[in-house]
N, CA and C of each residue as an Amber inpcrd file, in Angstrom:
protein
   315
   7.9940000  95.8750000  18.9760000   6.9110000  95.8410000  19.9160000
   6.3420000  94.4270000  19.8850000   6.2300000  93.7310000  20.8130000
   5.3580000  92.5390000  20.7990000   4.0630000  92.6700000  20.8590000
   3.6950000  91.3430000  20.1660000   1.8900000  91.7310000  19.7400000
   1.2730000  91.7820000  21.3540000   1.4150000  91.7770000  22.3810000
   1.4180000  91.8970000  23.3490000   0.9380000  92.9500000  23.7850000
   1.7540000  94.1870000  23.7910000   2.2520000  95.7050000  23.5830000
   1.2240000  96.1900000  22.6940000   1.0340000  95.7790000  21.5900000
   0.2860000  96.1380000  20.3070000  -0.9240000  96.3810000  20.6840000
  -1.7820000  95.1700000  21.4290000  -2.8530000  95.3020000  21.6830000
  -3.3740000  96.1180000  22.9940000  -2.3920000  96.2690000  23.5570000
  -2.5730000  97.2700000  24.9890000  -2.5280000  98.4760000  24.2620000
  -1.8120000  98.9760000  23.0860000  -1.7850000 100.2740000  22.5030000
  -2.9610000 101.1220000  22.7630000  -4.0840000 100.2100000  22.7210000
  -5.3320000 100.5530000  22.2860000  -6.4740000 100.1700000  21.0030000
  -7.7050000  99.7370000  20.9740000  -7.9700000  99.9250000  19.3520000
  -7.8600000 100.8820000  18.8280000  -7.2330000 100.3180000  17.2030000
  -7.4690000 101.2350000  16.3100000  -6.0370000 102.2640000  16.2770000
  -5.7370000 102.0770000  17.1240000  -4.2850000 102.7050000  17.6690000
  -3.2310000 102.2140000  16.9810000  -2.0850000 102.7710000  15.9150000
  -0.8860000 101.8140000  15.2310000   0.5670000 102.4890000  16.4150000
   0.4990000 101.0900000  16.4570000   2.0800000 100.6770000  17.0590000
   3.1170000 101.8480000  16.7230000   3.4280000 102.5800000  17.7840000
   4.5680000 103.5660000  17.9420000   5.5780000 103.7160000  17.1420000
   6.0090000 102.3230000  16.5980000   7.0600000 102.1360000  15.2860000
   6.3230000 102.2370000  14.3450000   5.6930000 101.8310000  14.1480000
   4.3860000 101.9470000  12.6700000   4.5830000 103.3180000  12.1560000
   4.2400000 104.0220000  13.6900000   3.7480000 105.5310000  13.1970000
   5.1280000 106.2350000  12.4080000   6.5940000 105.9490000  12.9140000
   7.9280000 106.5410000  13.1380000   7.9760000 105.7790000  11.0840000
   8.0210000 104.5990000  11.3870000   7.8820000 103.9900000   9.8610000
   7.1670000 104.9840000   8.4240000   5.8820000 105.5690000   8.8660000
   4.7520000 105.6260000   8.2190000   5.4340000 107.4030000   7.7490000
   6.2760000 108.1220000   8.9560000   6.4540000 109.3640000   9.1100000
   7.6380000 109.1340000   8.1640000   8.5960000 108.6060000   8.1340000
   9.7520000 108.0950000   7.3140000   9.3600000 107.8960000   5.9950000
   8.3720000 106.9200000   5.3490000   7.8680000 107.1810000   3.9430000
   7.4110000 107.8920000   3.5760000   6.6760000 108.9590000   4.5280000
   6.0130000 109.6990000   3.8840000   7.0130000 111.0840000   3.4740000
   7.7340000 111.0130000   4.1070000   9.1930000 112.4310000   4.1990000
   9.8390000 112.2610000   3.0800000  10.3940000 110.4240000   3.0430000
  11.1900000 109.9440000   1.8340000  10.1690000 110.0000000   0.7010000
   8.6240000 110.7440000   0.6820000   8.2720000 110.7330000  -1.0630000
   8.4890000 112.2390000  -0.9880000   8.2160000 112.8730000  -0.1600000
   8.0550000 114.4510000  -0.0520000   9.6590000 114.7340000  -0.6880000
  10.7820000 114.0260000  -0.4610000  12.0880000 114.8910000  -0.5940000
  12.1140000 114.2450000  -2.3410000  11.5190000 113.0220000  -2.7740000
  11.9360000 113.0650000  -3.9710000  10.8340000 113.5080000  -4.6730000
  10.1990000 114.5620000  -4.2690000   9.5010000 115.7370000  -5.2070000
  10.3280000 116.2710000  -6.3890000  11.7700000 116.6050000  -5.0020000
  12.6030000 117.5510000  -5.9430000  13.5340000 116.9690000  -7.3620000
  13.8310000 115.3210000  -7.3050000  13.8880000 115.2910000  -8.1610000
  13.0180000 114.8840000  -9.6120000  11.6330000 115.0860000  -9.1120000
  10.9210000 114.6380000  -9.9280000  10.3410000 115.8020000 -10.5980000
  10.4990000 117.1720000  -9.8900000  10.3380000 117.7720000 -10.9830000
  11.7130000 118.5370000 -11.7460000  12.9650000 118.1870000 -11.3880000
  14.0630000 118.2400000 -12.1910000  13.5060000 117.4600000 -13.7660000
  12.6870000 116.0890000 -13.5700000  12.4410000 115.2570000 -14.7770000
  10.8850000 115.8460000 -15.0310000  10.4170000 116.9170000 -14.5590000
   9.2830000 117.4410000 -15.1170000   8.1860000 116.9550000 -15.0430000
   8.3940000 116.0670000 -13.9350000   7.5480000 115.0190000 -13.4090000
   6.9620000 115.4670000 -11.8930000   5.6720000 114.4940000 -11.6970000
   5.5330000 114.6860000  -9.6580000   6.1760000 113.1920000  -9.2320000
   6.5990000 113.5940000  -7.4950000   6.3850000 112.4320000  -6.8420000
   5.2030000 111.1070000  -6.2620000   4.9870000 110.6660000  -7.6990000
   3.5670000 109.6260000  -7.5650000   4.0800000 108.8160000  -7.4520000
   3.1740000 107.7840000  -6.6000000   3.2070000 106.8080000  -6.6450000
   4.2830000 105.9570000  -7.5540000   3.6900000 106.1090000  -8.8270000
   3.7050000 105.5510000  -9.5870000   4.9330000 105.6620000 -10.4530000
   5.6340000 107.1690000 -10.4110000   6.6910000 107.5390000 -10.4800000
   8.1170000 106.8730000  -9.8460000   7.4450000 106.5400000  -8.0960000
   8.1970000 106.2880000  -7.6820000   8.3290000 104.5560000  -7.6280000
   7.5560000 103.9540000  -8.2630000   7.6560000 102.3760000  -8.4120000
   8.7550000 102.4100000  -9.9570000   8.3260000 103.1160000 -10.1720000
   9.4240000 103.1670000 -12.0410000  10.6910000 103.3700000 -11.3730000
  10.7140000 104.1580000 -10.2060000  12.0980000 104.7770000  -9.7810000
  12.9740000 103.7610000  -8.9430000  12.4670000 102.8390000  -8.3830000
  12.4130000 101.5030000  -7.3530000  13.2160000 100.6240000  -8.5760000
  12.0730000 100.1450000  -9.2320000  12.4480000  99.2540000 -10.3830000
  13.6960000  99.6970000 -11.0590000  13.9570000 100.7460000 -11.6640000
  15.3410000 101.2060000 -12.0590000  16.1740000 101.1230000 -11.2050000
  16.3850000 101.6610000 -10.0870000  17.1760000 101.6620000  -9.1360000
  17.8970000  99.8230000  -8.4930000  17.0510000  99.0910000  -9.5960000
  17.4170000  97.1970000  -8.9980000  16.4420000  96.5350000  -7.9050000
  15.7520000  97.0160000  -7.7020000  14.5880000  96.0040000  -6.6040000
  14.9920000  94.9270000  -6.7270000  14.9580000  93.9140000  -6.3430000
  14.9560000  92.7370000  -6.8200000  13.8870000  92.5570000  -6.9250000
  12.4690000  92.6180000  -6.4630000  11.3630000  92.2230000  -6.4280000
  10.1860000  93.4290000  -7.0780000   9.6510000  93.2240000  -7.9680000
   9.0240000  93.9760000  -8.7440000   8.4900000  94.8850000  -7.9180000
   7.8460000  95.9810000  -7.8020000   7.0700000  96.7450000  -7.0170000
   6.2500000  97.3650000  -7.8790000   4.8610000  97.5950000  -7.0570000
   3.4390000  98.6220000  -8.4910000   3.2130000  99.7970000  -6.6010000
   2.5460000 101.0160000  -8.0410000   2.4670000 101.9230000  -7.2050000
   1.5080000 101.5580000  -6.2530000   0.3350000 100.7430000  -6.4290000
  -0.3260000 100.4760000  -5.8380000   0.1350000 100.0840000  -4.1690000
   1.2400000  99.3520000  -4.4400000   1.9290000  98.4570000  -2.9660000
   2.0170000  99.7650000  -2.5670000   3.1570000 100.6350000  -2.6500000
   3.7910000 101.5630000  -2.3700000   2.5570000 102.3800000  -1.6010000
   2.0010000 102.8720000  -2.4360000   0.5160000 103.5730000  -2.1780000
  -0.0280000 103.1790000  -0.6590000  -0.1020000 101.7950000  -0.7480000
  -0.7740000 101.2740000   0.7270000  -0.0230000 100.8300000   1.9760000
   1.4570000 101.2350000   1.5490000   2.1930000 101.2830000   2.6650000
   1.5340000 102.9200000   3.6920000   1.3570000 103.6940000   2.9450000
   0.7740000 104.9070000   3.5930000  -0.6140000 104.5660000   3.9640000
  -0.8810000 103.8150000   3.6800000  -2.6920000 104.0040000   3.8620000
  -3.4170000 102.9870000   4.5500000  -2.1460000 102.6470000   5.5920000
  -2.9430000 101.6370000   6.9870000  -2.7660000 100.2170000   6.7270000
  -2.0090000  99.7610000   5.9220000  -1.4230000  98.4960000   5.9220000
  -0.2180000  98.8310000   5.9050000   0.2650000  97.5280000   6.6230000
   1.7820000  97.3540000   7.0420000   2.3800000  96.8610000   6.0980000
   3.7930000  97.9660000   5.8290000   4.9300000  98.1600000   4.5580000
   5.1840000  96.3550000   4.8530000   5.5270000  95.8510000   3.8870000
   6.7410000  95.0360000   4.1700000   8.1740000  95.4680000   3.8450000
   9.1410000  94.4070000   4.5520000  10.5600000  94.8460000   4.4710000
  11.0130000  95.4750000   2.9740000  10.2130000  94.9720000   2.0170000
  10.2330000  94.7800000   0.5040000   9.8930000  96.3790000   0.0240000
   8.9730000  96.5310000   0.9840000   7.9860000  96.9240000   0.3900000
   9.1030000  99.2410000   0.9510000   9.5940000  98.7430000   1.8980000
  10.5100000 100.0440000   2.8040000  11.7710000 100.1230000   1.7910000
  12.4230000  98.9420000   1.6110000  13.7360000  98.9980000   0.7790000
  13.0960000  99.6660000  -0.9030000  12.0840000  99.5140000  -1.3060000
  11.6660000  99.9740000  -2.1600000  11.4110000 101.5870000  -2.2590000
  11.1400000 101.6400000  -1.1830000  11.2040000 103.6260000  -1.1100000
  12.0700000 103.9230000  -1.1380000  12.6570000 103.2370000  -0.0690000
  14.6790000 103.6590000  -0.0140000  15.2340000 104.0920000  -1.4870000
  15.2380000 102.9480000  -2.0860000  15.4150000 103.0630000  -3.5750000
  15.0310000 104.0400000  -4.2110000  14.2070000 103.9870000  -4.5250000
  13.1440000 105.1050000  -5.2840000  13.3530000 106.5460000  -4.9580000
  14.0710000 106.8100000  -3.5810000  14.0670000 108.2290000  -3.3400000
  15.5910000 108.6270000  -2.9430000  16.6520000 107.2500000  -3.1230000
  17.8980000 107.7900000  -2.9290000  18.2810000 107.7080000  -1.4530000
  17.5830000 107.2740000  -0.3530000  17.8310000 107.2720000   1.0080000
  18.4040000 105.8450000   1.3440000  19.4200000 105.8220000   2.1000000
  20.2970000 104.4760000   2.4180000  18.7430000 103.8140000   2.5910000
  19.7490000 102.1150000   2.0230000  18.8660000 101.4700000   2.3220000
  19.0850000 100.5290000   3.4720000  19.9520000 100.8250000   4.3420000
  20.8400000 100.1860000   5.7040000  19.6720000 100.7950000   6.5350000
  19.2790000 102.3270000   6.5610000  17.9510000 102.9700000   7.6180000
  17.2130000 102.3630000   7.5070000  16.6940000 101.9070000   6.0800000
  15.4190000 101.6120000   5.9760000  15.6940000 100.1640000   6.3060000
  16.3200000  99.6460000   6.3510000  16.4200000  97.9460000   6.8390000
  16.5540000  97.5610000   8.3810000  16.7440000  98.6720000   8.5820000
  17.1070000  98.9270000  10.2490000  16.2400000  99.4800000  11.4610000
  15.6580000 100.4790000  10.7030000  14.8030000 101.1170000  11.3000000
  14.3430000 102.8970000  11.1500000  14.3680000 102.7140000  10.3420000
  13.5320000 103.7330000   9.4260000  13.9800000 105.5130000  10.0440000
  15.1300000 105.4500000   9.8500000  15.8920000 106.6820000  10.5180000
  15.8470000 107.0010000  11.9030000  15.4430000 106.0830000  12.8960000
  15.7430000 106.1360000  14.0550000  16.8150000 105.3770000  14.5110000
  17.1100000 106.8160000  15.3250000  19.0290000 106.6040000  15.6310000
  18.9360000 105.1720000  16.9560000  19.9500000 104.8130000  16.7240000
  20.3480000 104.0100000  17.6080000  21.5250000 103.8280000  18.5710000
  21.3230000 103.6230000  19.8450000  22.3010000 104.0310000  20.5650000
  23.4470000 102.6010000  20.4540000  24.7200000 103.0460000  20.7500000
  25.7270000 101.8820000  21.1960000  25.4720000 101.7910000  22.6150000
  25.5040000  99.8910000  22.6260000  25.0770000  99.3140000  23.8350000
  26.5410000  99.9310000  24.9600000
């Protein structure tokens, strides 16, 4: 969307991809519930930054980031490949566009 677009959205209004983004992390913590309580654990935050970091991030991640990707600040690229990680979901979607399909031109 160009910032263009963005601001015609409306105030206060997040960008149509934002929302599709925001619906995508929030699904990808919900599904690794299940393996977190296989480890007798919940899907926190904080759980899932330990799970990121194991999984090879290259770039450190705290639950905190993670946390405020849901909570009205915008994920960075870093910040999406890190869920990916953390919950086992390609990280090609999440680099791409956050499980929205794409058509061949």
């Amino acid at each position: 969307m160009t910032p263009a677009a963005a601001r015609r959205s409306g105030p206060g209004r997040e960008p149509a991809e934002l929302t599709v983004l925001r619906g995508w992390l929030r699904g990808r913590k919900a599904a690794a519930d299940a393996a977190a309580r296989a480890e007798g654990r919940r899907a926190t935050f904080e759980y899932l930054a330990e799970r990121a970091r194991g999984a090879g991030t290259r770039y450190g991640v705290g639950d905190c980031t993670l946390r405020q990707a849901l909570d009205g600040r915008l994920p960075t690229l870093r910040t999406t490949v890190a869920f990916a990680r953390a919950t086992g979901a390609d990280e090609v979607t999440a680099r791409t566009g956050s499980g929205r399909r794409r058509t061949a031109p």
